[in-house]
N, CA, C and O atoms as a CHARMM CRD file, in Angstrom:
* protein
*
  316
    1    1 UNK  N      0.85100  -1.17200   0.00000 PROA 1      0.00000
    2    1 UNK  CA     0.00000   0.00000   0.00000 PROA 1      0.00000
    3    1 UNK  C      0.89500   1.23200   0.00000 PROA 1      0.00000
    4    1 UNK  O      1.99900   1.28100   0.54100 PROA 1      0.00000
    5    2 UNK  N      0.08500   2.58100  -0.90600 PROA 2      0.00000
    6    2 UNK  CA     1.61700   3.23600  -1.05600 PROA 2      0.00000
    7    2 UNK  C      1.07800   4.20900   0.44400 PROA 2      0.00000
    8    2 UNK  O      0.15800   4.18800   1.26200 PROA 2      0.00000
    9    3 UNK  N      1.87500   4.72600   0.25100 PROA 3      0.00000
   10    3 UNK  CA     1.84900   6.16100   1.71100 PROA 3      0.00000
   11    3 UNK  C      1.97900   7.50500   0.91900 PROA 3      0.00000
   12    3 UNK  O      2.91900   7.78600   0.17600 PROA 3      0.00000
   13    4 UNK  N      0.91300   8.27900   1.18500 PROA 4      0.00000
   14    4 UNK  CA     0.85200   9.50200   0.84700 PROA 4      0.00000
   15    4 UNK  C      0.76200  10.50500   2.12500 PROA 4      0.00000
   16    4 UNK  O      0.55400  10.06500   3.25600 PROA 4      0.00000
   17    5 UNK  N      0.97600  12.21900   1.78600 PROA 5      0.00000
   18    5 UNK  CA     0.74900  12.90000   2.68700 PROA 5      0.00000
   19    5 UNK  C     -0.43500  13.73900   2.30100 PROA 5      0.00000
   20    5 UNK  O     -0.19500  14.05500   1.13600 PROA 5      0.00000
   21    6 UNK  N     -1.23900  14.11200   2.54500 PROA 6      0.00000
   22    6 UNK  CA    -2.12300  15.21300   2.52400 PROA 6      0.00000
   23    6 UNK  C     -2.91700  15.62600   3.47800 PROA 6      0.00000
   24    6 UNK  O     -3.29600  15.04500   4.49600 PROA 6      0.00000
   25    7 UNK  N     -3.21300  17.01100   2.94300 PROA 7      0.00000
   26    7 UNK  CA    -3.60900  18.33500   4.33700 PROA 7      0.00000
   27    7 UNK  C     -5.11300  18.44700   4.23500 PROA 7      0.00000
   28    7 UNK  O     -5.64600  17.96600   3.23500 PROA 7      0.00000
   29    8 UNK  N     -5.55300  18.79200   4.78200 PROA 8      0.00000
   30    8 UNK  CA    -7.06600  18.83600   5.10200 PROA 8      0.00000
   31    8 UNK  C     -7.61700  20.76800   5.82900 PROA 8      0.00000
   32    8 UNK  O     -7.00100  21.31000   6.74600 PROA 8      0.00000
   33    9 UNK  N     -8.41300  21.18800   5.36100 PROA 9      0.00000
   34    9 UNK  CA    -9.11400  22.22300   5.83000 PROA 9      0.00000
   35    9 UNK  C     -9.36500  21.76800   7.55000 PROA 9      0.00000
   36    9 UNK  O     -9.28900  20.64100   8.03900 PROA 9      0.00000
   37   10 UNK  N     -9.61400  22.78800   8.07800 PROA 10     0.00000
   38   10 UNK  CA    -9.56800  22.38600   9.74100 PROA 10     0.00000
   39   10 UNK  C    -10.99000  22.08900   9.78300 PROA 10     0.00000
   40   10 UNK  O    -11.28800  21.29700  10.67700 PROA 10     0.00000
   41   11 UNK  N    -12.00100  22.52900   9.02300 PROA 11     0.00000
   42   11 UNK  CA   -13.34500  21.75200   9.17000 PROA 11     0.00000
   43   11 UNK  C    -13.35400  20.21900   9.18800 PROA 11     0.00000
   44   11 UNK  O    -13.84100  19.48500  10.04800 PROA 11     0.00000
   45   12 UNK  N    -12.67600  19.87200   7.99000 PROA 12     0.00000
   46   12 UNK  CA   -12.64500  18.47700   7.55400 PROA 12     0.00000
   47   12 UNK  C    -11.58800  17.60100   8.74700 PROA 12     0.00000
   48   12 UNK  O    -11.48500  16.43900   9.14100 PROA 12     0.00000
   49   13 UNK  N    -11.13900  18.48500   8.93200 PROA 13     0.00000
   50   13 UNK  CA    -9.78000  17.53600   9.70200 PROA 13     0.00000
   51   13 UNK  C    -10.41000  17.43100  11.02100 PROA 13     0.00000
   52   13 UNK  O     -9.86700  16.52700  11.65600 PROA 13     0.00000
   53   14 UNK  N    -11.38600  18.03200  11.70600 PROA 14     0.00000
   54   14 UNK  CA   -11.91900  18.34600  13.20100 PROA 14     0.00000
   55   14 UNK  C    -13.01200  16.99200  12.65500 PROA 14     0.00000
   56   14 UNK  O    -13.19300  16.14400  13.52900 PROA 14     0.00000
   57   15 UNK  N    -13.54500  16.80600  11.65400 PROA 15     0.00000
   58   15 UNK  CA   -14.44200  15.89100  11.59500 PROA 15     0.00000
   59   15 UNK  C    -13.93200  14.77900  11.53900 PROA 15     0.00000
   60   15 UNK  O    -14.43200  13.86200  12.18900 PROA 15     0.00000
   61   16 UNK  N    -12.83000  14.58100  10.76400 PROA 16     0.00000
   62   16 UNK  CA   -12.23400  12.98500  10.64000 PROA 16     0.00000
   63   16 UNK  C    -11.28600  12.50100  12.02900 PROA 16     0.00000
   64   16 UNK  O    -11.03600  11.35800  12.41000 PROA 16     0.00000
   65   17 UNK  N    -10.92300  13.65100  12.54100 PROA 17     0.00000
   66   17 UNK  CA   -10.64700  13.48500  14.23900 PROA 17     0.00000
   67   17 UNK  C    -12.08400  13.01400  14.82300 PROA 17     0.00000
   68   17 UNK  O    -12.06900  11.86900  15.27500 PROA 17     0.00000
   69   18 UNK  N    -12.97400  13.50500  14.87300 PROA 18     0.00000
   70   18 UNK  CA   -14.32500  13.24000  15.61300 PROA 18     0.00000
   71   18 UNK  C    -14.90200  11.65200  15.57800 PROA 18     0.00000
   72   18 UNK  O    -15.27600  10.85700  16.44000 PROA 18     0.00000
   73   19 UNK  N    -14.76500  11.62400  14.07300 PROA 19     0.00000
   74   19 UNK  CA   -14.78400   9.56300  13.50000 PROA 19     0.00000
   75   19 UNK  C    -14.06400   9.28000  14.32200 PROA 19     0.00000
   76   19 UNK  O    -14.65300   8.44700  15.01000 PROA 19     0.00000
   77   20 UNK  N    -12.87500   9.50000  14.80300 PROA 20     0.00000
   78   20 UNK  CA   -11.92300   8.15800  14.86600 PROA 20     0.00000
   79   20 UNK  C    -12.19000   8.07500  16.35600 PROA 20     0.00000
   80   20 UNK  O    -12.34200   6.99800  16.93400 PROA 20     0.00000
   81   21 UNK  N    -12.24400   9.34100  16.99700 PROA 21     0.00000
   82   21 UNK  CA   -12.26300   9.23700  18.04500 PROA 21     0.00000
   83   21 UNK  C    -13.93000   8.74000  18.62300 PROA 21     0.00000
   84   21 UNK  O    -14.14100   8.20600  19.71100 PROA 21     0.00000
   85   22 UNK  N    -14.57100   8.94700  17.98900 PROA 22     0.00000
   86   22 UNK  CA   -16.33400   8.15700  18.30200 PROA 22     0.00000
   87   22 UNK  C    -15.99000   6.51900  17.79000 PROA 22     0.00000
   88   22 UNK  O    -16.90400   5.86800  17.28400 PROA 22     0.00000
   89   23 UNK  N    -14.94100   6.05700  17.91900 PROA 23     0.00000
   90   23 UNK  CA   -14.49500   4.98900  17.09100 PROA 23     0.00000
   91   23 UNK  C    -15.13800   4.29900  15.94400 PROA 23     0.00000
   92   23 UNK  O    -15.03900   3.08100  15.80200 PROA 23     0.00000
   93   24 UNK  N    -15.89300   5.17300  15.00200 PROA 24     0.00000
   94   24 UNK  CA   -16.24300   5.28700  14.30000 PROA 24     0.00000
   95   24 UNK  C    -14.74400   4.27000  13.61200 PROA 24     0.00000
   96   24 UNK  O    -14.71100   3.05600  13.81800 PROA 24     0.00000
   97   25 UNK  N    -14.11600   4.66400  13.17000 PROA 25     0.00000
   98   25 UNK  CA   -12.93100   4.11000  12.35800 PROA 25     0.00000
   99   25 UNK  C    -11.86600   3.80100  13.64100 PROA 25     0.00000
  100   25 UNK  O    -12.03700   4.20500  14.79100 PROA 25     0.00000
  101   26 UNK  N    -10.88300   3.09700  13.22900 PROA 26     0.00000
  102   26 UNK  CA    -9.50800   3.19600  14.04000 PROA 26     0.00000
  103   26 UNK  C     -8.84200   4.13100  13.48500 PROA 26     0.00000
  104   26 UNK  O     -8.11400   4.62700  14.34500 PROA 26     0.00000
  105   27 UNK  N     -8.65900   4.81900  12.12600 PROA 27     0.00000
  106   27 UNK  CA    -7.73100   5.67900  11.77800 PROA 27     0.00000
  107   27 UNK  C     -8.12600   6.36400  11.28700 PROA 27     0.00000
  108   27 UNK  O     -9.24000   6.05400  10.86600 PROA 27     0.00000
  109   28 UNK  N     -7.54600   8.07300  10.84000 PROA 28     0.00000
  110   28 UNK  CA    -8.33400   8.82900   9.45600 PROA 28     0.00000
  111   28 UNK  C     -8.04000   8.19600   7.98800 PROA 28     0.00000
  112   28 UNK  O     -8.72300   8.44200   6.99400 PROA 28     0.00000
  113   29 UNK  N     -6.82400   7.27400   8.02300 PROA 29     0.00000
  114   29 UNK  CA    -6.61300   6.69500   6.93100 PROA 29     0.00000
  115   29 UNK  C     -7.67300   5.60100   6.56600 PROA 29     0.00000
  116   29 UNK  O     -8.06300   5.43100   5.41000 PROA 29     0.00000
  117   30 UNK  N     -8.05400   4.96400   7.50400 PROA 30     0.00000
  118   30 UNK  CA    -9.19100   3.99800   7.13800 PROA 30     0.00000
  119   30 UNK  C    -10.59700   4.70500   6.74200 PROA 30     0.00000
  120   30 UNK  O    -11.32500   4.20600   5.88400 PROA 30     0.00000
  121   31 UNK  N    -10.92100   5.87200   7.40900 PROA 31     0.00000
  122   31 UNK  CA   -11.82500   6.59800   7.27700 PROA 31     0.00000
  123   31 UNK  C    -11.83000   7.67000   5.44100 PROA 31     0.00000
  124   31 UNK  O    -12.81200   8.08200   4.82400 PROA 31     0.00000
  125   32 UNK  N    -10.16600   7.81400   5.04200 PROA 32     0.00000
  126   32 UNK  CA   -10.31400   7.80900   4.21300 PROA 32     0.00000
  127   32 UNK  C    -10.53100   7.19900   2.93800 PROA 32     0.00000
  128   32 UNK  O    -11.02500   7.48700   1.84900 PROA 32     0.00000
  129   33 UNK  N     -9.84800   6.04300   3.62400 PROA 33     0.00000
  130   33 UNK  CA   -10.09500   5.00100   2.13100 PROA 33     0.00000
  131   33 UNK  C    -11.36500   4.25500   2.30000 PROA 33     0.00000
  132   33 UNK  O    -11.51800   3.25200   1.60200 PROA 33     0.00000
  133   34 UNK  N    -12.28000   4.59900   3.11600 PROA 34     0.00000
  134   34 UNK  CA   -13.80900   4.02800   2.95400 PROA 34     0.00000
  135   34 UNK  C    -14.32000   5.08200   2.29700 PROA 34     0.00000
  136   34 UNK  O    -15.05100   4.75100   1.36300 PROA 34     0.00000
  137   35 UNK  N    -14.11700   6.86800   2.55200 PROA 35     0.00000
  138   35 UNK  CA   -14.93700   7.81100   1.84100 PROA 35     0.00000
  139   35 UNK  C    -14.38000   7.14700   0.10400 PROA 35     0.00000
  140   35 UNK  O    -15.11500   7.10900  -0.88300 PROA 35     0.00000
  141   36 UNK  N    -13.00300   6.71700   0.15300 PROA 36     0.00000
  142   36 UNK  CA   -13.36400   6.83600  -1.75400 PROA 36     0.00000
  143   36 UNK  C    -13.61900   5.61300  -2.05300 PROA 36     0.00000
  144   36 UNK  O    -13.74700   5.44900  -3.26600 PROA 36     0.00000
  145   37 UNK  N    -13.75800   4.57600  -1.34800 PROA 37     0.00000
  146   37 UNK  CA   -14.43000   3.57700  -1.82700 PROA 37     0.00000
  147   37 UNK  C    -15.89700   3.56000  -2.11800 PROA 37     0.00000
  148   37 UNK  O    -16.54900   2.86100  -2.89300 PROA 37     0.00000
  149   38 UNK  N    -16.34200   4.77900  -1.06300 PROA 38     0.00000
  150   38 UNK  CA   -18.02200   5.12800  -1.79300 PROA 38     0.00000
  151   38 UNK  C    -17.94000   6.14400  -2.41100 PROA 38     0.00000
  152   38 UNK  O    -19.06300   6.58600  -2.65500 PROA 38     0.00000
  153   39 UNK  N    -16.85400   6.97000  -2.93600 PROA 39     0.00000
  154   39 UNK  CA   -16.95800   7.40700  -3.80600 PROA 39     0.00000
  155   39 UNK  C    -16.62400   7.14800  -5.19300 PROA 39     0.00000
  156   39 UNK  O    -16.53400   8.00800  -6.07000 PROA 39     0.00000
  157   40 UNK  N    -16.38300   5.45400  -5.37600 PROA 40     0.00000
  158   40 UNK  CA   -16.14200   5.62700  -6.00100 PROA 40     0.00000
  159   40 UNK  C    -17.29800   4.00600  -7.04300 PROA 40     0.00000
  160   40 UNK  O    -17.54000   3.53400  -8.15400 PROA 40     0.00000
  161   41 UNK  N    -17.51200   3.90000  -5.94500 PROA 41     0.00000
  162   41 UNK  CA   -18.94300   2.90500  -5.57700 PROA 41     0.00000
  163   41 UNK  C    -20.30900   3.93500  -6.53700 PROA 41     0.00000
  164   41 UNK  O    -20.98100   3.64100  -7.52500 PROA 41     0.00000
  165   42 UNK  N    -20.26700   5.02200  -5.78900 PROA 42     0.00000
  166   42 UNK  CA   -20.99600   5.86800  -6.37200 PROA 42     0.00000
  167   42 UNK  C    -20.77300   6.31300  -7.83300 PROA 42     0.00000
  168   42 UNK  O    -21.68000   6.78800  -8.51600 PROA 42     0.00000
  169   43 UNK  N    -20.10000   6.21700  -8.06600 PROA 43     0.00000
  170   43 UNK  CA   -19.46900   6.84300  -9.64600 PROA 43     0.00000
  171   43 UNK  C    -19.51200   5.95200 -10.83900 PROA 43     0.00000
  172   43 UNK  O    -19.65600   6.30000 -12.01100 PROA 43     0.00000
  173   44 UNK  N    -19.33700   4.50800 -10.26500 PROA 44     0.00000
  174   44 UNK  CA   -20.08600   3.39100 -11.16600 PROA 44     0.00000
  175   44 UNK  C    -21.02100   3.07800 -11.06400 PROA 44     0.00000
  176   44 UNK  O    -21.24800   1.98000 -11.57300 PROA 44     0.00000
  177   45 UNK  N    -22.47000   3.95500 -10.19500 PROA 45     0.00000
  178   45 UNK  CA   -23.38100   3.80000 -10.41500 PROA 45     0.00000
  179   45 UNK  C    -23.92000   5.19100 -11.24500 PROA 45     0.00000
  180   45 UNK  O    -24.79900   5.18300 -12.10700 PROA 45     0.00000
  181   46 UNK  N    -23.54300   5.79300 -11.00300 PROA 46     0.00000
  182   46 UNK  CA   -23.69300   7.46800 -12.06700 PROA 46     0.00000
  183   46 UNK  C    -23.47900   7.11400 -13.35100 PROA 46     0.00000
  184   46 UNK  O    -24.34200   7.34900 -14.19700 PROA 46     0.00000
  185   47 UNK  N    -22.07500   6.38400 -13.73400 PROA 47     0.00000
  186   47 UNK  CA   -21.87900   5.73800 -15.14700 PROA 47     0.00000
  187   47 UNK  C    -23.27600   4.98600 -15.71700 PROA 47     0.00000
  188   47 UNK  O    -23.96000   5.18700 -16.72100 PROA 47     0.00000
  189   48 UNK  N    -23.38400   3.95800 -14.52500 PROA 48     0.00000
  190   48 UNK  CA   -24.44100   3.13900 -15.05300 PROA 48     0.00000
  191   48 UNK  C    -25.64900   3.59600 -15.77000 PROA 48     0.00000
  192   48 UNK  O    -26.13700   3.09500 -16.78400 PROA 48     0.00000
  193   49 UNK  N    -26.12500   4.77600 -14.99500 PROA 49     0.00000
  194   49 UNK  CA   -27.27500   5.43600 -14.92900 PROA 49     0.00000
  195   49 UNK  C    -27.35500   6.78200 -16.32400 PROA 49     0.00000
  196   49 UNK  O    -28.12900   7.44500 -17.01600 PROA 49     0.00000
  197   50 UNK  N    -26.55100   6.62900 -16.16000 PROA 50     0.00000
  198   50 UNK  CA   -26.12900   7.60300 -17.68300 PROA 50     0.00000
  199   50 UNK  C    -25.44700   6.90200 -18.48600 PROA 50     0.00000
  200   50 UNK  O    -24.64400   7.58000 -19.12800 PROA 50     0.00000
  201   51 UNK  N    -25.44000   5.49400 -18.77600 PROA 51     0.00000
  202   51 UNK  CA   -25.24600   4.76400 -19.90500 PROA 51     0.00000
  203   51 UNK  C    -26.38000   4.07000 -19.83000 PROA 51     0.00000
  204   51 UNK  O    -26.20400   2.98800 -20.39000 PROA 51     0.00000
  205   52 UNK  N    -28.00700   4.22400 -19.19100 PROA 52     0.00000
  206   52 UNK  CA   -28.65300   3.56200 -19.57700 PROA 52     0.00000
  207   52 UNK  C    -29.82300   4.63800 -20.19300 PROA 52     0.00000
  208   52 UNK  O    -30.72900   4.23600 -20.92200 PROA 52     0.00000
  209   53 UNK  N    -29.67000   6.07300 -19.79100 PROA 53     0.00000
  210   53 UNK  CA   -30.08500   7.39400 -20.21300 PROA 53     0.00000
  211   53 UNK  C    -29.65700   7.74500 -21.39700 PROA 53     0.00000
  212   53 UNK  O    -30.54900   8.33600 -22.00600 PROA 53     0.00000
  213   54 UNK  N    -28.36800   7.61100 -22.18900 PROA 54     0.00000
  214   54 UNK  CA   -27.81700   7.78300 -23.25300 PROA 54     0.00000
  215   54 UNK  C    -28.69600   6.65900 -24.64100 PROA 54     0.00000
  216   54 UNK  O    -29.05500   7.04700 -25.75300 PROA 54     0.00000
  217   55 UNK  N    -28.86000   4.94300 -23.93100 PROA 55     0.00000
  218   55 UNK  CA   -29.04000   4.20600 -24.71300 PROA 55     0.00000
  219   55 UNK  C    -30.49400   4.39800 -24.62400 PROA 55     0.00000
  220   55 UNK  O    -31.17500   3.75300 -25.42100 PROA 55     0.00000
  221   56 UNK  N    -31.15700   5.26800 -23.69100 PROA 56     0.00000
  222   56 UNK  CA   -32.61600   5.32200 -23.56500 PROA 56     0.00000
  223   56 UNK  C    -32.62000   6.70000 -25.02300 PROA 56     0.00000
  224   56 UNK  O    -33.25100   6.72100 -26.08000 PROA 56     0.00000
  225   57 UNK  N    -32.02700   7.28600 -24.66800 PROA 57     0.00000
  226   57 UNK  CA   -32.29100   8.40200 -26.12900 PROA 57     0.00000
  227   57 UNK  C    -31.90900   8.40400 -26.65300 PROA 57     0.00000
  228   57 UNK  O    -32.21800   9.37400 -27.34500 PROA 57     0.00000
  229   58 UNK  N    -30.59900   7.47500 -27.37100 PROA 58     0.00000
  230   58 UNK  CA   -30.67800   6.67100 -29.03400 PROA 58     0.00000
  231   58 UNK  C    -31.93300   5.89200 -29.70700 PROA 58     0.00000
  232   58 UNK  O    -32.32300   5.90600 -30.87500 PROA 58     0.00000
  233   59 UNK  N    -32.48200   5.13600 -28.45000 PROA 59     0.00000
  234   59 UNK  CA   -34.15500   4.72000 -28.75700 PROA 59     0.00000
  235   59 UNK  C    -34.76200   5.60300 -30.07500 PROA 59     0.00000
  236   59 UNK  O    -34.90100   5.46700 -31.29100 PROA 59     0.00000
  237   60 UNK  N    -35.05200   6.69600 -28.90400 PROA 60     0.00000
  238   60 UNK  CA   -35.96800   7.58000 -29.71700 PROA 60     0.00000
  239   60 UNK  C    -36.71700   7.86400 -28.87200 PROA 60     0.00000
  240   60 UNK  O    -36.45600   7.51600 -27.72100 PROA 60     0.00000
  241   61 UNK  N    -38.14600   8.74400 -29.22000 PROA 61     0.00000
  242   61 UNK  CA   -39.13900   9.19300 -28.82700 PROA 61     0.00000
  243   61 UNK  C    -40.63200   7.71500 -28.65300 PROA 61     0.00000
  244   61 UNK  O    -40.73500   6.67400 -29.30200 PROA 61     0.00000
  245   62 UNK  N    -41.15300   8.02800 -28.00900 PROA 62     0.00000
  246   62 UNK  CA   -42.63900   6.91100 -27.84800 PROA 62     0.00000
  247   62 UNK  C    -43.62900   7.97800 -27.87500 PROA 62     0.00000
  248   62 UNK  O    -43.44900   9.03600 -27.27200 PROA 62     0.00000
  249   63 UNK  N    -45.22200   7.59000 -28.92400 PROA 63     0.00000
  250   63 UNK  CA   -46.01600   8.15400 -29.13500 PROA 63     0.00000
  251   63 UNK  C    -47.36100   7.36100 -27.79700 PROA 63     0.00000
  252   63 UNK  O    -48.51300   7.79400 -27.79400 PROA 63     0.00000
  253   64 UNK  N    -47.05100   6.57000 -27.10500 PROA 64     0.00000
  254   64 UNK  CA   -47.49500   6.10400 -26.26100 PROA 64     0.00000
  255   64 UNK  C    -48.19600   6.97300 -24.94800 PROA 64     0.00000
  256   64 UNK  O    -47.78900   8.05100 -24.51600 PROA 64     0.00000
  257   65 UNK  N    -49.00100   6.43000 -24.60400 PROA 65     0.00000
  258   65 UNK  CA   -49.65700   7.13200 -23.64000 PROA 65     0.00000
  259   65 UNK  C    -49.20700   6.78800 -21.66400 PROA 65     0.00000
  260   65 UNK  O    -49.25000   5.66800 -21.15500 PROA 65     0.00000
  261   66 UNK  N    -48.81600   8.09100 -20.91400 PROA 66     0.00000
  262   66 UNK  CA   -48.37800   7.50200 -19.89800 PROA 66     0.00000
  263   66 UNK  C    -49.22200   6.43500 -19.11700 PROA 66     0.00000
  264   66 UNK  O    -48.87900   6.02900 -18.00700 PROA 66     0.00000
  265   67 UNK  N    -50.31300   6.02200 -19.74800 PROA 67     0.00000
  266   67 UNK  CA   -51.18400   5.13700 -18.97500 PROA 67     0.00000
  267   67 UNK  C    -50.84000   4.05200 -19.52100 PROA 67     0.00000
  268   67 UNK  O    -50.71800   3.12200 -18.72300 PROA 67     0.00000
  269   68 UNK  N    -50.53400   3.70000 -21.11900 PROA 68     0.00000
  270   68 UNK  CA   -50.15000   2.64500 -21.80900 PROA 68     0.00000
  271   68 UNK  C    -48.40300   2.46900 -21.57700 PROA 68     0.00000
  272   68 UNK  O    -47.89900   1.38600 -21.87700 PROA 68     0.00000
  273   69 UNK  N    -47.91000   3.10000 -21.27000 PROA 69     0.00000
  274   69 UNK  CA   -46.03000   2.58400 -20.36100 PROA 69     0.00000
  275   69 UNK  C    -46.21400   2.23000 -18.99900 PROA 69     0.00000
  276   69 UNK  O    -45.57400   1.34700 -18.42800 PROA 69     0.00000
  277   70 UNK  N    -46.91800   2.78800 -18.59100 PROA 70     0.00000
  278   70 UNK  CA   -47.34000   1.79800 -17.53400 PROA 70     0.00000
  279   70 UNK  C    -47.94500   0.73800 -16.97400 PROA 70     0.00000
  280   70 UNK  O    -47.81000   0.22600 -15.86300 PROA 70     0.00000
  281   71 UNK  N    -49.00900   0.33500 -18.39600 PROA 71     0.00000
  282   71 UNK  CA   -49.07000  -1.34400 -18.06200 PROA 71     0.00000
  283   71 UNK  C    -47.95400  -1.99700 -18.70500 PROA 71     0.00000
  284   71 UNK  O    -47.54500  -3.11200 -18.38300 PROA 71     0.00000
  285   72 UNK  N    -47.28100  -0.99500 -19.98100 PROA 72     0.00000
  286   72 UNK  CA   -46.16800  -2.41400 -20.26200 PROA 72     0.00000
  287   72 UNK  C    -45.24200  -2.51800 -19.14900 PROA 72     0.00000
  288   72 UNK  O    -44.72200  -3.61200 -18.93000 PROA 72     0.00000
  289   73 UNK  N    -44.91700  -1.32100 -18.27400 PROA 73     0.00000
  290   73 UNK  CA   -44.01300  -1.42000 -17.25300 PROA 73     0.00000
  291   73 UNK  C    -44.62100  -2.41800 -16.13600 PROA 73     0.00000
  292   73 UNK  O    -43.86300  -3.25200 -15.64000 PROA 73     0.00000
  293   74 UNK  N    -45.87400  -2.35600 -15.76200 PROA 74     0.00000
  294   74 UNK  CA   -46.31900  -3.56200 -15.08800 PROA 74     0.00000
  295   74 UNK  C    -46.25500  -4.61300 -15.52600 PROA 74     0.00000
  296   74 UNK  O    -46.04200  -5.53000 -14.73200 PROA 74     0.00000
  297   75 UNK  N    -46.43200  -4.96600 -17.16800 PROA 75     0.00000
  298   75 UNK  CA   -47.05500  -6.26000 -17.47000 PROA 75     0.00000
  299   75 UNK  C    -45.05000  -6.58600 -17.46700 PROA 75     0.00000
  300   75 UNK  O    -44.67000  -7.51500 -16.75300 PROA 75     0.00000
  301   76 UNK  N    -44.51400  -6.18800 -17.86600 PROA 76     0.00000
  302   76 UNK  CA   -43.00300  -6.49400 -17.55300 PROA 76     0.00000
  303   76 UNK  C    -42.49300  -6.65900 -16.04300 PROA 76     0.00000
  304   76 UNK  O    -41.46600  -7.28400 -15.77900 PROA 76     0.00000
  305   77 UNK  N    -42.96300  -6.30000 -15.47600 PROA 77     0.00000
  306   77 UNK  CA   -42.87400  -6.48700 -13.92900 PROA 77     0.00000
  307   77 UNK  C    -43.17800  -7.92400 -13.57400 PROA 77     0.00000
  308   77 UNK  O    -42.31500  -8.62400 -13.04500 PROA 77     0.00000
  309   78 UNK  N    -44.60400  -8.46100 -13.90400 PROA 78     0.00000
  310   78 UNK  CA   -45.55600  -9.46700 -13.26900 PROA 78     0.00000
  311   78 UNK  C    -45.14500 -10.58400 -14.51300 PROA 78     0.00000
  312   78 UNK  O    -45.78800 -11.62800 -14.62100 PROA 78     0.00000
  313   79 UNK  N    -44.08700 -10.28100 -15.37600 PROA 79     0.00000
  314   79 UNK  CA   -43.89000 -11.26500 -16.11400 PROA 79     0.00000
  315   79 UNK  C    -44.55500 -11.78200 -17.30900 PROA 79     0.00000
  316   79 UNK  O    -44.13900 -12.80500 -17.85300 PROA 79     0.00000
């Protein structure tokens, strides 16, 4: 694992003191490498979600009625 140094705003740094010490974490280093593991958790779900938004409007447009997408969205639901 490599070792880095970095500085923190005294807001941020009074809070990741506050984790460790609510033993929330044992370290700020553990506390940091869980924030980018959901951040980064999060970011392949943003991808996801905007690669299924992108392939939703290559589709195209539907002349369909919101009452008629919603039984196909049910009848796709219930199988």
């Amino acid at each position: 694992m490599s070792r880095q140094s970095i500085s923190f705003t005294q807001p941020n740094d009074e809070w990741l003191r506050a984790q460790v010490e609510n033993q929330e974490y044992s370290s700020k280093s553990e506390l940091v490498n869980d924030l980018i593991r959901q951040a980064r958790k999060q970011q392949r779900q943003i991808d996801w979600i905007s690669a299924k938004l992108e392939k939703a409007e290559q589709s195209g447009f539907t002349t369909d009625s919101k009452e008629q997408i919603l039984a196909q969205s049910k009848s796709l639901l219930n199988g």
